[in-house]
Structure formats: structure tokens, C-alpha cells
C-alpha positions as CSV (number, residue, x, y, z in Angstrom):
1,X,-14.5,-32.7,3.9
2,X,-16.8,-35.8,3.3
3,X,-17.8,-36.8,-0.2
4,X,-20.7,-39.3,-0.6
5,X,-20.8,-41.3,-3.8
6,X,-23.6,-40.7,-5.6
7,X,-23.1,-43.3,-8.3
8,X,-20.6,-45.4,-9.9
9,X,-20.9,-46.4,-13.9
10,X,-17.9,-47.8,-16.2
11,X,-16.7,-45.7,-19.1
12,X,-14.0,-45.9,-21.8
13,X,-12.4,-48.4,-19.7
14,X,-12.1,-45.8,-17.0
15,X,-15.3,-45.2,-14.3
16,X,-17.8,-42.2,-14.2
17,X,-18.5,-41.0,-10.7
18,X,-20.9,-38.5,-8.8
19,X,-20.0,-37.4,-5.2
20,X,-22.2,-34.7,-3.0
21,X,-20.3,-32.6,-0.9
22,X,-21.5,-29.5,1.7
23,X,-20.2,-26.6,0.5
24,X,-18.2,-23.9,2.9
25,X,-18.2,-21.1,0.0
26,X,-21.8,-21.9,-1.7
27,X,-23.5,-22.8,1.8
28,X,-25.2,-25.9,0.4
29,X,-24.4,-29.5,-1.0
30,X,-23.1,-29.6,-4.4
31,X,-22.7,-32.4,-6.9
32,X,-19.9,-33.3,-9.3
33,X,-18.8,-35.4,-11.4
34,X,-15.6,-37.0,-12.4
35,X,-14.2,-39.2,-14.8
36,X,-11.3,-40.9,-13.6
37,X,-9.6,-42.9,-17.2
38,X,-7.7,-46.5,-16.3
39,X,-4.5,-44.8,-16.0
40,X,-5.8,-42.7,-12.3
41,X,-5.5,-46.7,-11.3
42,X,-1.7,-46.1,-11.3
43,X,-0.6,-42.4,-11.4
44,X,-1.6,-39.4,-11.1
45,X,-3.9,-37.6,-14.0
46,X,-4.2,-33.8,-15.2
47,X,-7.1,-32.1,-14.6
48,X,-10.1,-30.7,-16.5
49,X,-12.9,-28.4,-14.8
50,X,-16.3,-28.0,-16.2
51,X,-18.9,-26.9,-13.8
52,X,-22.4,-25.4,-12.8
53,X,-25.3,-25.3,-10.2
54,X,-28.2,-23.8,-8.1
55,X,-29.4,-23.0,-4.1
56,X,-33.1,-23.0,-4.5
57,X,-33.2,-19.1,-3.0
58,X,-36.6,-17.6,-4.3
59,X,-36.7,-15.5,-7.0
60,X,-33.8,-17.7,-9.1
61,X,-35.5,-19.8,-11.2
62,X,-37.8,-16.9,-12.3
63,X,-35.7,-15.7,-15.0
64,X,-33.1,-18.5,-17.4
65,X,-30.6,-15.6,-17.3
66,X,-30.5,-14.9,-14.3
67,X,-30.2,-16.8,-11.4
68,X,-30.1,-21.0,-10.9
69,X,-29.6,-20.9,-15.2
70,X,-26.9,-18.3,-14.8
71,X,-24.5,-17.6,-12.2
72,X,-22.0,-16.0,-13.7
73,X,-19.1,-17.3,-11.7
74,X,-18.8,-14.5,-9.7
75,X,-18.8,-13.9,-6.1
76,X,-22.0,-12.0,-5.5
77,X,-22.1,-9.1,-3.0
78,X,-25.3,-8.4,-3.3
79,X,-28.9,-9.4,-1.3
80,X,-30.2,-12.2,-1.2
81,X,-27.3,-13.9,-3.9
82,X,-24.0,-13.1,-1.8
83,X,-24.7,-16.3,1.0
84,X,-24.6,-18.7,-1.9
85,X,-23.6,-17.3,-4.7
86,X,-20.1,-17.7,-4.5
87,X,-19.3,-20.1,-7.9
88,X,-15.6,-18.0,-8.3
89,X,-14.4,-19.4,-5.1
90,X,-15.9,-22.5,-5.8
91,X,-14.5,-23.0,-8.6
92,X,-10.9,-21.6,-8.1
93,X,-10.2,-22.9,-4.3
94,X,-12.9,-25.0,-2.9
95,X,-13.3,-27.8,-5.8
96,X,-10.2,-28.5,-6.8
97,X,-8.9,-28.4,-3.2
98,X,-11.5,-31.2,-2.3
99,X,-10.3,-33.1,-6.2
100,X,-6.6,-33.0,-5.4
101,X,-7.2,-34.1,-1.9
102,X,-9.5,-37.3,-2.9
103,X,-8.3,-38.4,-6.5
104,X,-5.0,-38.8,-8.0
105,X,-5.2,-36.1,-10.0
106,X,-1.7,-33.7,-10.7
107,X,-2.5,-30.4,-9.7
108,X,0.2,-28.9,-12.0
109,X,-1.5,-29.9,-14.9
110,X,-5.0,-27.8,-14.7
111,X,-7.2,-26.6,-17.0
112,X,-10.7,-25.2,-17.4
113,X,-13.4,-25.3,-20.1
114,X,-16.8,-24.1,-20.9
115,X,-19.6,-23.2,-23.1
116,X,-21.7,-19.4,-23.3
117,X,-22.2,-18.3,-19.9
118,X,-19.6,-21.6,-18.8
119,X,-17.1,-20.3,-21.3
120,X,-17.2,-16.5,-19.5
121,X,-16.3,-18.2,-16.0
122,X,-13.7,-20.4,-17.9
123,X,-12.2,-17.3,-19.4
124,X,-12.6,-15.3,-16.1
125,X,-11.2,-18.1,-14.1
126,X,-8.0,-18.6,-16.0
127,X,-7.1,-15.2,-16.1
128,X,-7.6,-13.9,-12.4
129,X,-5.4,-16.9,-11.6
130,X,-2.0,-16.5,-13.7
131,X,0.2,-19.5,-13.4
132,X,-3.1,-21.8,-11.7
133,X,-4.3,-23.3,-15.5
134,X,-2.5,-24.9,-18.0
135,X,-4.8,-23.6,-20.8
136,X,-8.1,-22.1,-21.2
137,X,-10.7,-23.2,-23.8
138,X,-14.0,-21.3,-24.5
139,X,-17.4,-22.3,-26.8
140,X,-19.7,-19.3,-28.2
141,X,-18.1,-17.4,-24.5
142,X,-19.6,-14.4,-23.4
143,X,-16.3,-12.3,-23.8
144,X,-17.2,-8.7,-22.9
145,X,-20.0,-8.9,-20.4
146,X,-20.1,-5.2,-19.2
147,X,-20.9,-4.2,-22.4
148,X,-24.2,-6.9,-23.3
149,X,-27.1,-7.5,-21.8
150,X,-26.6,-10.8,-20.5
151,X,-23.8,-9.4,-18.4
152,X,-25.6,-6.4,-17.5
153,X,-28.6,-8.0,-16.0
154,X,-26.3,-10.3,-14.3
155,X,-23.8,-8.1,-13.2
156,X,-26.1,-5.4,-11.2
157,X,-27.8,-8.0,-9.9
158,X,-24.8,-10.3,-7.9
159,X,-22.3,-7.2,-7.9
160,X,-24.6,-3.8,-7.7
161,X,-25.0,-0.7,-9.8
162,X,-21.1,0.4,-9.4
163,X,-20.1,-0.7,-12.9
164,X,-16.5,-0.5,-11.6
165,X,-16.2,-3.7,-9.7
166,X,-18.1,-5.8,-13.6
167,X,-14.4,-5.2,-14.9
168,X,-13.2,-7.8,-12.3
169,X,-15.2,-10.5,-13.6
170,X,-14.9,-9.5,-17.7
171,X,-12.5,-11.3,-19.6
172,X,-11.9,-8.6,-21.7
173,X,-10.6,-6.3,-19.6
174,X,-8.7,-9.0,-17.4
175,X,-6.9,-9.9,-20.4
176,X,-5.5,-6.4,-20.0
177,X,-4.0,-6.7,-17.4
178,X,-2.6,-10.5,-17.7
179,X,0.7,-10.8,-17.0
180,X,2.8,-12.4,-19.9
181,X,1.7,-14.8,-22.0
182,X,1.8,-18.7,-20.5
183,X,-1.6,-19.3,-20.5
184,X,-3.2,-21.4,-24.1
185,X,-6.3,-19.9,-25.2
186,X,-8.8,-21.6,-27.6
187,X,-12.5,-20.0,-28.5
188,X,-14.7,-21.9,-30.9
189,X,-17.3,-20.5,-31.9
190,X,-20.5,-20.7,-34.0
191,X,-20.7,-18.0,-37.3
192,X,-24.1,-18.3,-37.1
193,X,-24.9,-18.1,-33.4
194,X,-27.8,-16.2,-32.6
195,X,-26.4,-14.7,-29.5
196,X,-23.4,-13.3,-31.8
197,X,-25.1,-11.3,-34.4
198,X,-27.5,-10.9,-30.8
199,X,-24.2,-8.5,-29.5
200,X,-23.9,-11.2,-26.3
201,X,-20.9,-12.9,-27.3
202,X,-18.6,-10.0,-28.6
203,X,-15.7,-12.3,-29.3
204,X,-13.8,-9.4,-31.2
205,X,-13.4,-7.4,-28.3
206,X,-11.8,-9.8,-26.6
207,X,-9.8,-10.4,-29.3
208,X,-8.5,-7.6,-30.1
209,X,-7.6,-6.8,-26.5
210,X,-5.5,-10.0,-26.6
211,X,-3.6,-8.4,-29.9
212,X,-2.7,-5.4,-28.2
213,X,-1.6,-7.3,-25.0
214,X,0.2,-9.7,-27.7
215,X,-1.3,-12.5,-26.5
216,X,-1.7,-15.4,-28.1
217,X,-5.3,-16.8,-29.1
218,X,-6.7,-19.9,-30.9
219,X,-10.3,-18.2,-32.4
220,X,-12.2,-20.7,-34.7
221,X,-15.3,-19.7,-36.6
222,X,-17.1,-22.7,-37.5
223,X,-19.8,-22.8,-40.1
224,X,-23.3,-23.9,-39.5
225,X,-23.1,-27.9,-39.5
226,X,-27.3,-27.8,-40.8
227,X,-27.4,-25.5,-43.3
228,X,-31.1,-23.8,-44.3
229,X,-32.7,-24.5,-47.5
């Protein structure tokens, strides 16, 4: 698959890059960027995944949860999102695929990252894939998104009303079903989020689902870094 360098810019001693790329699973050209540190000049480097995008299909930009602000990650069945709207696959096969094939990069050493909506498909991504990510680590994550109305919204709309097939992309209830435990999990989150004390976030549930699974989880409640008067 073809990558066209998008720009080039020196960093840390390393180099910043953009490629575009057409996309086989989200039917359009993608950006991405990578920062490749001095030591990619002479071995091979781990890996760390932080990603998002958009397809220009009308109706996405009407709504910021919903649509080119919020794909969820998922692999949409539903019309008109299922042709593009494919951000799992991306994500798990067709990126890193194209990354271990162009840049010296060490695909046993993995991992994924995100924040809110980014920390959801982090979570998702890590544990549909046992085995694929060396750890996982989530900021203010949507953890439970069958259950708020984020995840809801989303959920009906790329997946349908069959609230069955939401428990394949819910962190939460994949954590159920993990196998073992090799997989490092980190959430950080804010106490005074909006979106927490909103019911979005629900990092307890996740929790809690990990402690019965005896899983192991890094959960970090941070106080507000500006505090009101």
C-alpha cells in the first residue's frame, strides 16, 4: 500500500512525520502521524497507537457526539456509517499492518492509548485482542457505554437497536470475558470531570468488573490542577 509523506519536522532528536494513505477498511485516505525517536535509525522501536478521523458522509458533522467527532471505534453495520465507518478494523489490522510494514517498529511490543471517547476504543481494542497489546492506558475513558448516553446515541446509530451486539464494543463487559490477566491496564482520570458526575464515564463499573475477573488495574483519581475560588 502506498504512503505519501505529508511532512517531515525534527523532534527530540528524532523526526515527526505525516503520511496519507487510501484506506481498504474506511474507503477513503487517512492521515497519520508518527514519531520515529533517533534510536528507529538503528533498530527496531515499540509501538504506541493513538488515533482518530472523519469521511465527510452527510449528516456527520451535525452532531459533536456523533459522527466525524465520535466514532466510537466500532465497525458500524448500519446505513449510511457501515461503508466507512470501520475505525475497529482500522485500528486493530489495517494500521499497524501498513506501520510494521514501512517503519522499524517491533510488533511484539504494542500498545494503545487514549483519551474519553479515544480511551473507550483503547480499552475495547486491547481487550477483543488478548495477547496483540502490551498494555492498555485510558484518560477520563468512557468505560460502560451501554449503559450512558454517549454510548447509547452512538451505539444505535453505527450498530442498530439490538442492544445485544453494544456488549461487543463495551469494555466493561469484554473485561468479563478476558482471558487471564497479561494485559497492564492504567485509567487516569479527572475527580472533577464533568462527564463523571455527568454518568458518561462510569469508571466503577469497569472496575469492579475487573475485581471480580481479578484483574489487575492502575485507576488514578487526580484532583483538579485549577482549583475554584
Amino acid at each position: 500500500m502506498a504512503l505519501k509523506q505529508i511532512s517531515s519536522n525534527k523532534c527530540f532528536g528524532g523526526l515527526q512525520k505525516v503520511f496519507e494513505h487510501d484506506s481498504v477498511e474506511l474507503n477513503c485516505k487517512m492521515k497519520f502521524a508518527i514519531y520515529l525517536p533517533p534510536k528507529a535509525e538503528t533498530g527496531k522501536c515499540p509501538a504506541l497507537y493513538w488515533l482518530s478521523g472523519g469521511c465527510n458522509i452527510k449528516g456527520e458533522d451535525e452532531s459533536w457526539d456523533f459522527g466525524t467527532g465520535a466514532g466510537f471505534y466500532v465497525d458500524a453495520t448500519e446505513y449510511p456509517w457501515k461503508t466507512n465507518y470501520r475505525m475497529y478494523s482500522y485500528v486493530t489490522e489495517e494500521l499497524p499492518q501498513l506501520i510494521n510494514a514501512n517503519f522499524p517498529v517491533d510488533p511484539q511490543r504494542m500498545s494503545v492509548f487514549g483519551h474519553s471517547m479515544g480511551g473507550h476504543g483503547a480499552l475495547i481494542c486491547a481487550l477483543k485482542n488478548p495477547g496483540k497489546y502490551k498494555s492498555v492506558s485510558a484518560f477520563a475513558p468512557i468505560c460502560n457505554p451501554v449503559l450512558c448516553p454517549w454510548g447509547k446515541k452512538a451505539f444505535s446509530g453505527y450498530l442498530g437497536t439490538d442492544q445485544s451486539k453494544w456488549k461487543a464494543y463495551d469494555a466493561t463487559h469484554l473485561v468479563k470475558s478476558f482471558p487471564g490477566s497479561q494485559l497492564d491496564i492504567l485509567i487516569d482520570q479527572g475527580k472533577d470531570d464533568q462527564f463523571l458526575s455527568d454518568g458518561q464515564l462510569l469508571p466503577d463499573n469497569f472496575i469492579a468488573a475487573c475485581t471480580e475477573k481479578k484483574i489487575p488495574v492502575v485507576f488514578r483519581l487526580q484532583e483538579a490542577s485549577i482549583r475554584k475560588s
